[in-house]
N, C-alpha and C positions, 0 to 999 in steps of 0.2 A: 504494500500500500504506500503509496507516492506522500508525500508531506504534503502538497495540497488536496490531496481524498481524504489525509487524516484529520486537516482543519477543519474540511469541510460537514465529517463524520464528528466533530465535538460540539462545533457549533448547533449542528442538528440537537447533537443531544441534550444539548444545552436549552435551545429551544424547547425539546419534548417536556423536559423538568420545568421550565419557567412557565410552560402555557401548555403546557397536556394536562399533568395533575391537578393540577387546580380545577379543570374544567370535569376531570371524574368526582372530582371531590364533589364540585356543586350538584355534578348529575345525580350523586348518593345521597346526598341532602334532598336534593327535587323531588325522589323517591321515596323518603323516609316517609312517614303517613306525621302531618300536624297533631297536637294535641287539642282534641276534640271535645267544647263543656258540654256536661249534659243536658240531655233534653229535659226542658221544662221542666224547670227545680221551682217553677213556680207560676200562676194564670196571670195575674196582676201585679202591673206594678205597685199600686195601695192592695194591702191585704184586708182593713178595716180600715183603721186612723193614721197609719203609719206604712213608710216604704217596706217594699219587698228589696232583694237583689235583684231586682225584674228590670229593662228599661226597654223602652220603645226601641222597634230596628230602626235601622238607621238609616234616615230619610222618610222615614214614616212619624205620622201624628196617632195620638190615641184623643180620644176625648172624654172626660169624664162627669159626673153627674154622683154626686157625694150626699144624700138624702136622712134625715134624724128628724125623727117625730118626737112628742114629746112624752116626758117620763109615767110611769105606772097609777104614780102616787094617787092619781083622781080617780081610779078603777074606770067603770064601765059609762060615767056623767061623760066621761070625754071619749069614749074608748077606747080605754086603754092608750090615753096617749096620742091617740092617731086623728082626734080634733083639735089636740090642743097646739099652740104656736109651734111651727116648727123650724129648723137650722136646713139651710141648701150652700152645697158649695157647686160649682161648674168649672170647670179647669180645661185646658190643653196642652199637650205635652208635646215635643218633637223631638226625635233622635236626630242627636246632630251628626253620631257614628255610632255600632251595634252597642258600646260602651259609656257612651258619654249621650247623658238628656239637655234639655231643660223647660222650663212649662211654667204656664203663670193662671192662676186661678182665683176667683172673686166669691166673697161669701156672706150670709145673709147678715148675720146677727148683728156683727161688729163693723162691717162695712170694710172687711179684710183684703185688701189685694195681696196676693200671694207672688213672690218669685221663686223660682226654687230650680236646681242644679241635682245630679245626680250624676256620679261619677264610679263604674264598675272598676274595680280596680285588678279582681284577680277572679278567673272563674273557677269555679271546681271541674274538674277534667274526666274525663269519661274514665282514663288511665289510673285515677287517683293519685298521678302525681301531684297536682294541688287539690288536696283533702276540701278545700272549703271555699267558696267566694265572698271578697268581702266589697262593699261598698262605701262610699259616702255620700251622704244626703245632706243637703241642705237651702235653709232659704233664707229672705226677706222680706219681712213682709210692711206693708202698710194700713195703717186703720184710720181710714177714711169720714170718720164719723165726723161731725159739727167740731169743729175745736175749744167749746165750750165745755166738753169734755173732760178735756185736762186739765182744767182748771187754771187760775189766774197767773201760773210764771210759765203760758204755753212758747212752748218753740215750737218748727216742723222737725225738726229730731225726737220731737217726743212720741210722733205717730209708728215709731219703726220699732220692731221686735224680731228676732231670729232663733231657728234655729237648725243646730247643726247635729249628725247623727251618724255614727261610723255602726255599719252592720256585716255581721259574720254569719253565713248560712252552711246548711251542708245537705243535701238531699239524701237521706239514710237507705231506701230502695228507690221502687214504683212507686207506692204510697206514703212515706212520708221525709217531708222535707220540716225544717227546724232552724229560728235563725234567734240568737241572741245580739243585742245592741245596748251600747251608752250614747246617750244623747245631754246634748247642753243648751239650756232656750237662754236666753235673756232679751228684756223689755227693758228700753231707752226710760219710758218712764209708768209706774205703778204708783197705785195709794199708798202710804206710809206706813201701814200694817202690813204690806206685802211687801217680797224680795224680787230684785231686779236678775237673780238669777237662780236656775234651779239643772239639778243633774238628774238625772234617771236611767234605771236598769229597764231593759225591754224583753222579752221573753214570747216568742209567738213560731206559729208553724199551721199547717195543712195536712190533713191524714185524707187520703183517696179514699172515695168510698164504693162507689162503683162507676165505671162510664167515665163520664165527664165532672161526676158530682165528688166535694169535698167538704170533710169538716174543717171547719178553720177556726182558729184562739189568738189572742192576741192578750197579754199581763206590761204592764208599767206601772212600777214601783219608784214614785220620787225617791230621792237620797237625801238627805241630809251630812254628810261626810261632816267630819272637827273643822273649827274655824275655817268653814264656806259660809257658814249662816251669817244672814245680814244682823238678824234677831237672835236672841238667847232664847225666846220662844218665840211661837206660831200661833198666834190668834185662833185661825184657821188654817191649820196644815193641809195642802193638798192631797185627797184621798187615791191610793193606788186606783186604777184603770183595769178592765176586765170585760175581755167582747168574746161573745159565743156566738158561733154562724155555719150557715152553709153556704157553699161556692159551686156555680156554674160556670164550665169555659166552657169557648168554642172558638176556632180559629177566627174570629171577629170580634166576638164578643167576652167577655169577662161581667157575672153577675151575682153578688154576695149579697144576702140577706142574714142579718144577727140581731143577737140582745147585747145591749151594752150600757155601761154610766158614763159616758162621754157622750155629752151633746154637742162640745164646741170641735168643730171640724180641724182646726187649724193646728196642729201640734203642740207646738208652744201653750198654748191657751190650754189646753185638756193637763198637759205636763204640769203646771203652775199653778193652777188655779181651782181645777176640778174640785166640786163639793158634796157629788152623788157618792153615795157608797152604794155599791152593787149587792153585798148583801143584807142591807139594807131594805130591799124591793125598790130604788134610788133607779131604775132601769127604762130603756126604751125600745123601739125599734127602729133600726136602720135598715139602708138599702144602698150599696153600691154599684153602678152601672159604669163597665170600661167598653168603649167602640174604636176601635182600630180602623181608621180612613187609610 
């Protein structure tokens, strides 16, 4: 072999190394199979009061329609609640990618406009290499009411409250999926027996029951944690939260009817301030409606 056959044969080979392998390597990658999250670890992205791991696909809108009659306490003069004044929210959501939401919704009582983000952060994998998906949720929102409201040192910072919400789920088979969460609200401004900020444990999930249909729970437990509290005590401490329901999906629709002691739609507001006790007979009826456009 001649001296220039044999540049010619290193150069080559030199080529094959700098731009063959790499090009197998990517075709072994191209090949590998992605990791795939499971299917439907859950119908809705609200499960009652509060987010799922769930978000709109992406480029898609849902629409929603958040419904609470009023409580037991009048038996059958109102019935059971369902004459008496009741709480509507209406919202719309849009995926801005399969991960990432955001959606703004309007509500009766307090004259609430709602902003709010939602952000998936990790899914649970068919593989179980990631065991769990976790999220964060969060809003802003505005309360719209007369500003005679807030009484005589009003600013417009005093209309605005948030809240924010990191949640962990894990779909355990077919039938049941399971998510626990800490949330943080705070309100720009409250009466002076109340606190401007409040923590809570969340505790909720969905058991298949047959078909399409499902039982669903939802549990929030204010916290009170050491030197968080504004007060040494609580006037009226906010009462734990407690919804019992069933759930309809269908590839369009999403429909939850429950018992619960939350009448105020808006998170924050149920978090802080709630004063039904559910065992108590403190209870009503709701109905949640999700439509997928």
């Amino acid at each position: 072999m001649s001296r220039k056959t044999s540049l010619r044969f290193i150069v080559s080979l030199c080529l094959l190394l700098a731009f063959g392998l790499p090009n197998v390597k990517g075709q072994e990658a191209a090949d590998k199979p992605k990791e795939q999250p499971v299917r439907s670890p859950y119908e809705a992205v609200m499960l009652v009061d509060f987010p799922t791991t769930k978000t709109p696909a992406g480029g898609a809108f849902e629409y929603y329609i958040h419904h609470r009659f009023g409580t037991f306490e009048n038996g059958w003069s109102d019935l059971q609640g369902i004459y008496a004044p009741s709480n509507i929210r209406m919202g719309l959501n849009y995926g801005l990618t399969r991960r990432v939401s955001i959606g703004f919704g309007t509500e009766k009582n307090h004259k609430m406009q709602e902003f709010n983000l939602a952000y998936r952060i990790f899914d649970q994998t068919r593989s179980n290499k990631m065991p769990v998906a976790i999220m964060y949720y969060g809003n802003v929102v505005i309360d719209a009411r007369n500003k005679s409201v807030f009484g005589v040192n009003y600013e417009g910072s005093n209309r605005l409250s948030y809240f924010n919400q990191l949640i962990v789920s894990r779909k355990f088979s077919k039938s049941i999926t399971l998510h626990t969460a800490l949330s943080f609200s705070h309100f720009n401004s409250v009466d002076s027996l109340l606190e401007h900020d409040k923590i809570a444990w969340h505790f909720a999930g969905r058991v298949k029951l047959w078909s399409d249909n499902s039982f669903i729970f939802e549990y929030t437990q204010p916290l009170e944690p050491k030197n968080f509290a504004e007060h040494l005590e609580l006037t009226n401490p906010p009462k734990a939260g407690l919804s019992l329901g069933l759930e309809l999906g269908t590839s369009t629709h999403a429909f939850q009817v429950f018992v619960s002691n939350y009448q105020e739609i808006i998170p924050q507001q149920n978090v802080s301030f709630n004063q039904h006790d559910f065992w108590d007979g403190q209870i009503l009826i709701g109905f949640n409606m999700t439509v997928r456009i």
